[in-house]
C-alpha positions as CSV (number, residue, x, y, z in Angstrom):
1,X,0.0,0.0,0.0
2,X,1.1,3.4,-0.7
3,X,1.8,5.7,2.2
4,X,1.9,9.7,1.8
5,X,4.3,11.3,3.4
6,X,4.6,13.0,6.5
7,X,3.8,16.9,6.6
8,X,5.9,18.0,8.8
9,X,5.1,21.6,11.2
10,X,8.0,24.3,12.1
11,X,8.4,27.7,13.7
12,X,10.9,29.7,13.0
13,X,11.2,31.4,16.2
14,X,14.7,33.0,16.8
15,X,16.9,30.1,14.9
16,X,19.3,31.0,13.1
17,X,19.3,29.9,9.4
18,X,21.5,27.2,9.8
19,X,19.9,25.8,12.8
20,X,16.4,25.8,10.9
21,X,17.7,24.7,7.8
22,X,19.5,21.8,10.1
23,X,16.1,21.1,11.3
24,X,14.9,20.6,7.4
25,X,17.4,18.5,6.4
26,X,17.0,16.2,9.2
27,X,13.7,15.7,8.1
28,X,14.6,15.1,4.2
29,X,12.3,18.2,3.5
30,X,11.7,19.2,-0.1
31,X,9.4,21.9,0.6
32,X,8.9,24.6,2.8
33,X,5.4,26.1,2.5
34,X,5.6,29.0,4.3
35,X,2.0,29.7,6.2
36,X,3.1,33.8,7.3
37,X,0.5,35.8,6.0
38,X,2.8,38.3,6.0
39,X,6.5,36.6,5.4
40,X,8.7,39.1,7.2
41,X,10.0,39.2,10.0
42,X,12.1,42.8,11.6
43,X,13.5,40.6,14.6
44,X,14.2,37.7,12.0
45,X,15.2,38.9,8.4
46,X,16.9,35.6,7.4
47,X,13.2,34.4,7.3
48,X,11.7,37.1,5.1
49,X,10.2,36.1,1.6
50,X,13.1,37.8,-0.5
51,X,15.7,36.3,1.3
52,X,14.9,32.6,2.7
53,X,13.7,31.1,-0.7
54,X,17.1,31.5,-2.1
55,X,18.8,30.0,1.0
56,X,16.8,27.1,1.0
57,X,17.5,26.8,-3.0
58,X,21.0,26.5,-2.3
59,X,20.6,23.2,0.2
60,X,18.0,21.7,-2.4
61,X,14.9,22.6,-0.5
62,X,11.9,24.4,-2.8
63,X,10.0,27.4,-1.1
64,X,5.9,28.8,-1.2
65,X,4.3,30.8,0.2
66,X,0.6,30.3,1.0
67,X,-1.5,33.0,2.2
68,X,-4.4,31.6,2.1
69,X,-3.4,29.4,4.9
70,X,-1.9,32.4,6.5
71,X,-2.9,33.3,10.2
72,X,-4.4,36.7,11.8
73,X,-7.9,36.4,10.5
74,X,-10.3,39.2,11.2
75,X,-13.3,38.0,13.4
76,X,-16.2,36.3,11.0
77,X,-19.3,38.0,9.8
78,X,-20.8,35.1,8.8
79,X,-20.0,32.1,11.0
80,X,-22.3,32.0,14.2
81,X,-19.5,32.5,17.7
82,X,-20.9,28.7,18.8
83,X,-19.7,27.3,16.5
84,X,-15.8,27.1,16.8
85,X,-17.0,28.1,20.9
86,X,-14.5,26.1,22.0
87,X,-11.8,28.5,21.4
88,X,-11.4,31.0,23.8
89,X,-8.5,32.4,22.6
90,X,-9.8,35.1,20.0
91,X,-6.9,34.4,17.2
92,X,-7.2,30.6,17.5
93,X,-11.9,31.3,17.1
94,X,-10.9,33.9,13.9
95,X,-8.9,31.1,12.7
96,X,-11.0,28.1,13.0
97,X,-13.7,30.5,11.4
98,X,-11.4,31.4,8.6
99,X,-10.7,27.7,8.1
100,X,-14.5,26.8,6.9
101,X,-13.9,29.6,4.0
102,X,-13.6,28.6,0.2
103,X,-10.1,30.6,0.4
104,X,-9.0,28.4,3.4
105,X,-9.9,25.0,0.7
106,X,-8.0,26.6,-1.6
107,X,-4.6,26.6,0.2
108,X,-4.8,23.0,1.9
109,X,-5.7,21.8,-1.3
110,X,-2.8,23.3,-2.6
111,X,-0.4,22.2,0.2
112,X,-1.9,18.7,-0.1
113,X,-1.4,18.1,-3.7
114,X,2.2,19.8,-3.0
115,X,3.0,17.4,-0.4
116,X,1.3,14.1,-1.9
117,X,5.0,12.7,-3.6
118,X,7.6,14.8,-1.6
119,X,8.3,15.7,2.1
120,X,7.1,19.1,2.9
121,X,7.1,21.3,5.8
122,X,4.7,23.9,6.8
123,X,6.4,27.0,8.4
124,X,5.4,30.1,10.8
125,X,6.8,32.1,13.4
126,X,6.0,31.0,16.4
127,X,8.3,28.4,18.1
128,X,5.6,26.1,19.6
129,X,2.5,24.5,17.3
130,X,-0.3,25.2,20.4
131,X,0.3,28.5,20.0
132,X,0.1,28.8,16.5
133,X,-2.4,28.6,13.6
134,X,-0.3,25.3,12.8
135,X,-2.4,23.3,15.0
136,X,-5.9,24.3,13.4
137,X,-4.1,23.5,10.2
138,X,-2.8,20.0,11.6
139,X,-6.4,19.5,13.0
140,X,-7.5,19.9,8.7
141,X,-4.1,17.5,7.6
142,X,-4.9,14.7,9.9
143,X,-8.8,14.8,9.5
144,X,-7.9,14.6,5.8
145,X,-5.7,11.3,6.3
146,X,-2.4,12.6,6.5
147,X,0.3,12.2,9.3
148,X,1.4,15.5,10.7
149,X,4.5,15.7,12.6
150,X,5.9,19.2,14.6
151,X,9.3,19.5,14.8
152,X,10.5,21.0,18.2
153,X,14.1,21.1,17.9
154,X,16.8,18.7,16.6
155,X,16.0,16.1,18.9
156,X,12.1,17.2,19.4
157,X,9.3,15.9,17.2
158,X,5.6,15.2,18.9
159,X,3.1,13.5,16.5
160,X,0.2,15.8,15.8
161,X,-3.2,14.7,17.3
162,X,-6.4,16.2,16.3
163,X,-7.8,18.7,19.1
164,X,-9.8,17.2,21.3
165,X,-12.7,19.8,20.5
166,X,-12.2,19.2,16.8
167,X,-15.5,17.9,15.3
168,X,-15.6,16.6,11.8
169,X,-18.6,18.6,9.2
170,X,-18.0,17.2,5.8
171,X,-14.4,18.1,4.8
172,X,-14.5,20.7,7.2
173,X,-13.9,21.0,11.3
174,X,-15.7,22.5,13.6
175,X,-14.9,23.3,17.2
176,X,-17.8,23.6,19.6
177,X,-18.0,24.9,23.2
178,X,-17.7,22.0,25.3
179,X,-17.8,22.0,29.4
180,X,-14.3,21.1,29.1
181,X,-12.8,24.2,27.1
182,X,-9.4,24.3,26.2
183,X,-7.2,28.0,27.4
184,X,-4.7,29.0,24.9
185,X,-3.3,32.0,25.7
């Protein structure tokens, strides 16, 4: 039987180039799809959008960006607050909001055809996957099949789980206000 690969997670944090592209090649990444919706970074220019593609180029490792999967979604107009409730944590409710959008479809479709034959990562800023839009996008690889691993550090990797509030609506997720409701702060 045929097995996908594994779509790896990463945050860029404060690593310096080589350590994150260390990080990549321990992984046999091909591709880094870049998840920023906007892919600068003052603190961090080594992992801006006209300087990081190139770098990666030179150690064999392709580079995209996808907005559409991009974090720092506006509050919806459209989706009622119960239904991604669980969140309490205003970015991570935008975000699962965001996530039942055509646009949001779009881009995993596109990282998901991207990473059927070759290793891929998915990238942001922030060091740790719970406080990141990474995990809501996780939550959408795994419910669509796919392993999802986040890499920690060169010796830390924790298999992705789906959320535990994560509730499955056709190809879509839903997160609904539970007694038990997760804090992400």
């Amino acid at each position: 039987m045929f097995e996908l690969p594994v779509i790896y997670t990463i945050g860029h944090s404060t690593r310096t180039l080589s350590e994150f592209i260390e990080l990549l090649q321990a992984e046999h990444i091909e591709w880094l799809a870049d998840i920023r919706t906007a892919p600068l970074s003052r603190t961090n220019p080594q992992f801006n959008f006209n300087t990081l593609p190139q770098a990666l180029a030179a150690q064999n490792i392709d580079y995209i960006q996808l907005a559409k999967l991009g974090g720092l979604r506006k509050k919806s107009k459209t989706v009622a607050p119960v239904i991604n409730g669980f969140w309490i944590n205003q970015s991570f409710h935008n975000y699962a909001d965001y996530a039942l959008s055509n646009e949001f479809e779009s881009g995993l479709s596109q990282l998901l055809a991207l990473s059927q034959n070759q290793q891929c990562a998915i990238m942001c800023a922030e060091a740790v996957w719970w406080r990141c839009h990474r995990r809501i996008v996780a939550d959408y690889l795994i419910h669509r099949g796919r392993i999802v691993v986040h890499l920690m550090g060169r010796t830390i990797a924790k298999s992705a789980t789906l959320s535990k509030a994560a509730t499955p609506m056709g190809h879509s997720l839903v997160y609904p206000a539970q007694t038990c409701r997760m804090r992400c702060s």
